[in-house]
N, C-alpha and C positions, 0 to 999 in steps of 0.2 A: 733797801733790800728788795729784791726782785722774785718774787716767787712763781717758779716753774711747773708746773703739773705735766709730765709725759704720761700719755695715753698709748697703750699696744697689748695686741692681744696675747702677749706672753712676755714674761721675762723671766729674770736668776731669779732664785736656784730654777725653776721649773724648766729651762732649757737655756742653752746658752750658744745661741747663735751671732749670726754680724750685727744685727740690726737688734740685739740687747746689747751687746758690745758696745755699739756706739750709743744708746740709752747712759750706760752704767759710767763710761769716759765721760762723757759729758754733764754727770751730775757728779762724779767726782771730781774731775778737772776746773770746775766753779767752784768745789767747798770752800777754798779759801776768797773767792770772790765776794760779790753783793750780789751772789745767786741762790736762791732757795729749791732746793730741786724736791718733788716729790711724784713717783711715780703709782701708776694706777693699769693694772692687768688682770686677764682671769688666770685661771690654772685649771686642771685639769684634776688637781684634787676636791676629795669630797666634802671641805669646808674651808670658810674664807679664812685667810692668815692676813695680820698686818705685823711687820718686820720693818729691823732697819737694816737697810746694806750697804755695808761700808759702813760709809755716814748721811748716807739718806734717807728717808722713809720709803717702803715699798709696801704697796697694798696690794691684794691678790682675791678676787672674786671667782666664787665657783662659777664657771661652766656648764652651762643647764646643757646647750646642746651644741653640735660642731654642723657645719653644711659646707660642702667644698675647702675645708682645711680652714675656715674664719669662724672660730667661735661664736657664740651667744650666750649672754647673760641679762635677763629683765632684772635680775636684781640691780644690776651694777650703775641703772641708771642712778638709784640715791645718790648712791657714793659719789659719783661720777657729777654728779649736780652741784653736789656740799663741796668735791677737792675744788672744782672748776671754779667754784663762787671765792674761795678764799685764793687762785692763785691770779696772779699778773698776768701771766699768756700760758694760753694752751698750747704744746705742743704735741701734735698727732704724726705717727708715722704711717704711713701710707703702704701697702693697700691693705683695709680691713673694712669689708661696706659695715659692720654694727658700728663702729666708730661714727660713719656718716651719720645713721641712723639717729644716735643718741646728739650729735653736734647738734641736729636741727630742734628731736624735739626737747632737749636743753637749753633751748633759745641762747645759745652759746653767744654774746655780745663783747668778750674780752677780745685781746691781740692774739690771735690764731697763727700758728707756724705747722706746718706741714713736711717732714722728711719724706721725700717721694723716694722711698728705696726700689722700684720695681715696675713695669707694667706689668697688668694681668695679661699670663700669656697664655696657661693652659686652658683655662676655665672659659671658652667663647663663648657657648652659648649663654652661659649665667651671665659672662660680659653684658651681654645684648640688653638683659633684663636691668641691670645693672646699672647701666652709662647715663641715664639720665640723673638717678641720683650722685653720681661721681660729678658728674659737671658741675651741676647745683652745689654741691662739696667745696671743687677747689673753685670755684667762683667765689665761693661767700668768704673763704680765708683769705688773710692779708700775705704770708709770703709763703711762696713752695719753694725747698732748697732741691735740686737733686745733686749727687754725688760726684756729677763726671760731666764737663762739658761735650764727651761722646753721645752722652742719653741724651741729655737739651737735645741736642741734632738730630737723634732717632728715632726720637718718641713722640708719637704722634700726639697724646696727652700734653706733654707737658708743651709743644708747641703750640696749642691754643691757648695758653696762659705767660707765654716766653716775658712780658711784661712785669709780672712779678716772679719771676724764677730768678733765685740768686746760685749761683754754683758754691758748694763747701764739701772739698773732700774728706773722707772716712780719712780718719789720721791713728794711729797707736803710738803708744809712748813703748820707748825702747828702756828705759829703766823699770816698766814693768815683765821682763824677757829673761831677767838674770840668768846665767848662765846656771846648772844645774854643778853640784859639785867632781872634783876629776874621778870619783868611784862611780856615780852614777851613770857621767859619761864612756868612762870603761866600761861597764854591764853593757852597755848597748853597741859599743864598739865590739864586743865579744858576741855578740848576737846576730850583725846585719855584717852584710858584705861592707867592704872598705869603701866602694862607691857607688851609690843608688841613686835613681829619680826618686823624690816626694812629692807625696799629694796627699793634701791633708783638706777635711770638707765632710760633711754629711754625703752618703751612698744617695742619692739623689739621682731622678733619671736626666735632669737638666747638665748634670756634670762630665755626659762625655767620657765617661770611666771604661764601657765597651766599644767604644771609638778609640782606645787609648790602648786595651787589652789587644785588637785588632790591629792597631799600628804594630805592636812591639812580637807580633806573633814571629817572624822572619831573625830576628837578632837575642828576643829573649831577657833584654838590658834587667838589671832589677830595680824593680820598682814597690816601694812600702807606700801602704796605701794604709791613712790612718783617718777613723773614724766608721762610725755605722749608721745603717740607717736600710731605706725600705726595700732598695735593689741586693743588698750584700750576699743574698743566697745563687742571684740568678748571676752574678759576675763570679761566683768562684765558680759556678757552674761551666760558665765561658772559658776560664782559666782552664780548669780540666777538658774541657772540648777542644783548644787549643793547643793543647802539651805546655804550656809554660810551665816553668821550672822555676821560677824567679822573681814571681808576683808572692810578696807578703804584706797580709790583712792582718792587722794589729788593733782594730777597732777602737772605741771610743778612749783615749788615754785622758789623763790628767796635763794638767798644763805642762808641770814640771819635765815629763815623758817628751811633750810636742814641745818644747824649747830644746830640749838634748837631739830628738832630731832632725830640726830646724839648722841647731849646729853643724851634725855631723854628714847631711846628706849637699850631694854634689851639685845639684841641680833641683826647681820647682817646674813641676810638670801641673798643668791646670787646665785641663781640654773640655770645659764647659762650652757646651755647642749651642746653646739656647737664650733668649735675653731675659730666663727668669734669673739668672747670672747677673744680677746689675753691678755689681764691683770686684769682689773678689777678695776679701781679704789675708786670706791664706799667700796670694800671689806677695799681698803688701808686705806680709811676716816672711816669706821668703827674698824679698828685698830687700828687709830692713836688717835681715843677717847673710846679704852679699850675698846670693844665689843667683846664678843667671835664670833666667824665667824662659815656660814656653808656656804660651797660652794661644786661644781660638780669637780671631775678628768678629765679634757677634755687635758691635755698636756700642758698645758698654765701654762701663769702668775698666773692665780688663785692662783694655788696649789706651785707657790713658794711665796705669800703673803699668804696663808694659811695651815698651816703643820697641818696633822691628828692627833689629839690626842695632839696636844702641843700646835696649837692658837684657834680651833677649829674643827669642824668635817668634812670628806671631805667626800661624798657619788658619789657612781657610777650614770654616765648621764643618763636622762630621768629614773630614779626609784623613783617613786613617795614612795615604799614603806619602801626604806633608807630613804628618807627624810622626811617622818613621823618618825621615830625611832630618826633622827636627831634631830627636832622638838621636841620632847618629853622629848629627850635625856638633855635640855641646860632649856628645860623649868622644868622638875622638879627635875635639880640639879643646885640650884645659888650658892651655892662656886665652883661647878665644871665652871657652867659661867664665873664666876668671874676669875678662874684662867686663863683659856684659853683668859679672855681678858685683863687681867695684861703682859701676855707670848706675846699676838698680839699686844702689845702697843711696849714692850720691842723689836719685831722685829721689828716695824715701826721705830724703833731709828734705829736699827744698820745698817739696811739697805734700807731704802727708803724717806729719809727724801729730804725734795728740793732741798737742801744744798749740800746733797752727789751726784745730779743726775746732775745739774748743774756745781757743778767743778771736775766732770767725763765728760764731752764732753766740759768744755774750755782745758781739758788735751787734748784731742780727735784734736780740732780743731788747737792746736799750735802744737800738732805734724805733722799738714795735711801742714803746712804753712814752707816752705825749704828757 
């Protein structure tokens, strides 16, 4: 038996983003392996919890204080010392400098794995402060995965370490997507127009969402925009500055809600213009239910879940006025849609299914194990 420790500084329930998503697949997708997964996070609540989810243990340390969006907890070194000591290999996702922090003075000596889901993009100046200890980081660990043979190429990070960099894509399993039953999908059929762009994502400034309100000012197309988060006041604000008629905000749903309309909508629209965007998996959930895609060229995962002219259309960042022609492009040619979302289903199988992404790092983790 193999035991896993995943280190980040949040996970379920306390939010449930891409990079817990592939936390959560990945210590369920080994349950029945010779994998033992146990997971180690803060929260933002006012006392420590330890839980199992699913079928794994998850531990959750208060949060003393937050500095640039990266937690801190002096307590969590104990914990963090005693999981570390009992498991086989650490795995840390990346970027979170306390994580470095505690690797070092943890005298962290086990098989070290590293998910590099991101460069730091906003944060330069802390960067600056910052990069000596990042280097010292991934120098001392034995392998950094990132997600997209695009990032390897882009990122100037993970270039000075291309040696040990192995590529393993972000995969979802499509049996966990089930179809919502045919009343449910009626309710929503009776709510939204017959055919719409989605976009599904935390309201994010990196998402390109008034780069997207701005394309569509001229035609109006409808677009349901599901999720919230910290811009969502200043974009309905854009929407009434605009006159659109035909932007609906439906905020944070349930899964259930985001697979019905995942089903029912025509097209995945994903105009993230920045590379804190490192994959995308909203784009992958709209391929994996035959959606043609339009996403931005930012060097990222995007554009290797999205190929131009074969799953869907890829427009240059922050151009509102490709992405109108994009827009236009898929809405008034439905066999052209249709194909590109037959081609982005067909890439969803061959390469990123949950299946393939999970027994890509139990290979990863029994080669780390001598």
């Amino acid at each position: 038996m193999i035991k896993v420790l995943h280190f980040y500084k949040t996970y379920y329930p306390d939010t449930f983003g891409g990079i817990e998503q592939v936390i959560f697949q990945l210590a369920e997708g080994s349950k029945n392996s010779e994998i033992e997964t146990t997971v180690l996070s803060l929260t933002p609540g006012d006392t420590d919890l330890n839980a199992t989810i699913a079928s794994h243990k998850a531990f959750r340390i208060h949060a003393e204080f937050s500095l640039a969006s990266s937690p801190f907890s002096l307590r969590a070194l104990s914990l963090f010392k005693k999981l570390a000591n009992e498991a086989d290999i650490i795995h840390y996702h990346f970027p979170w400098p306390f994580m470095d922090v505690l690797h070092f003075i943890c005298k962290i000596n086990k098989p070290t794995v590293v998910s590099y889901h991101s460069d730091i993009v906003r944060q330069k100046n802390l960067l600056k402060i910052y990069t000596p200890l990042m280097h010292k980081f991934m120098s001392s660990v034995d392998k950094i995965v990132a997600t997209s043979p695009n990032y390897v190429e882009t990122s100037p990070t993970l270039k000075k370490y291309i040696d040990k960099v192995d590529v393993i894509p972000i995969g979802i399993n499509q049996a966990g997507y089930e179809l919502p039953d045919p009343a449910a999908l009626d309710s929503w059929r009776a709510r939204l127009p017959e055919r719409f762009f989605l976009f599904v994502g935390t309201l994010r400034y990196y998402k390109g969402l008034h780069i997207l309100l701005e394309a569509n000012k001229k035609k109006d197309y409808p677009i349901v925009i599901v999720g919230s988060g910290p811009i969502q006041d200043e974009l309905k604000l854009q929407v009434d500055a605009l006159g659109l008629q035909n932007i609906i905000f439906l905020g944070a749903l349930d899964d259930v809600d985001k697979i019905a309309l995942l089903h029912l909508s025509y097209a995945m629209v994903f105009p993230s213009h920045l590379r804190s965007e490192a994959f995308g998996i909203s784009l992958l959930e709209g391929a994996m239910f035959s959606k043609p895609l339009i996403s931005s060229e930012i060097g990222t995962g995007t554009s290797w879940i999205n190929i131009h002219q074969e799953t869907g259309i890829v427009v240059p960042p922050s151009d509102p006025e490709a992405l109108a022609i994009a827009l236009e492009t898929l809405w008034e040619n439905p066999a052209l849609a249709t194909t590109y979302g037959d081609r982005a289903y067909k890439r969803y199988r061959e390469h990123f299914t949950g299946e393939k992404m999970v027994s890509a790092y139990q290979c990863l983790y029994k080669s780390l194990i001598k």
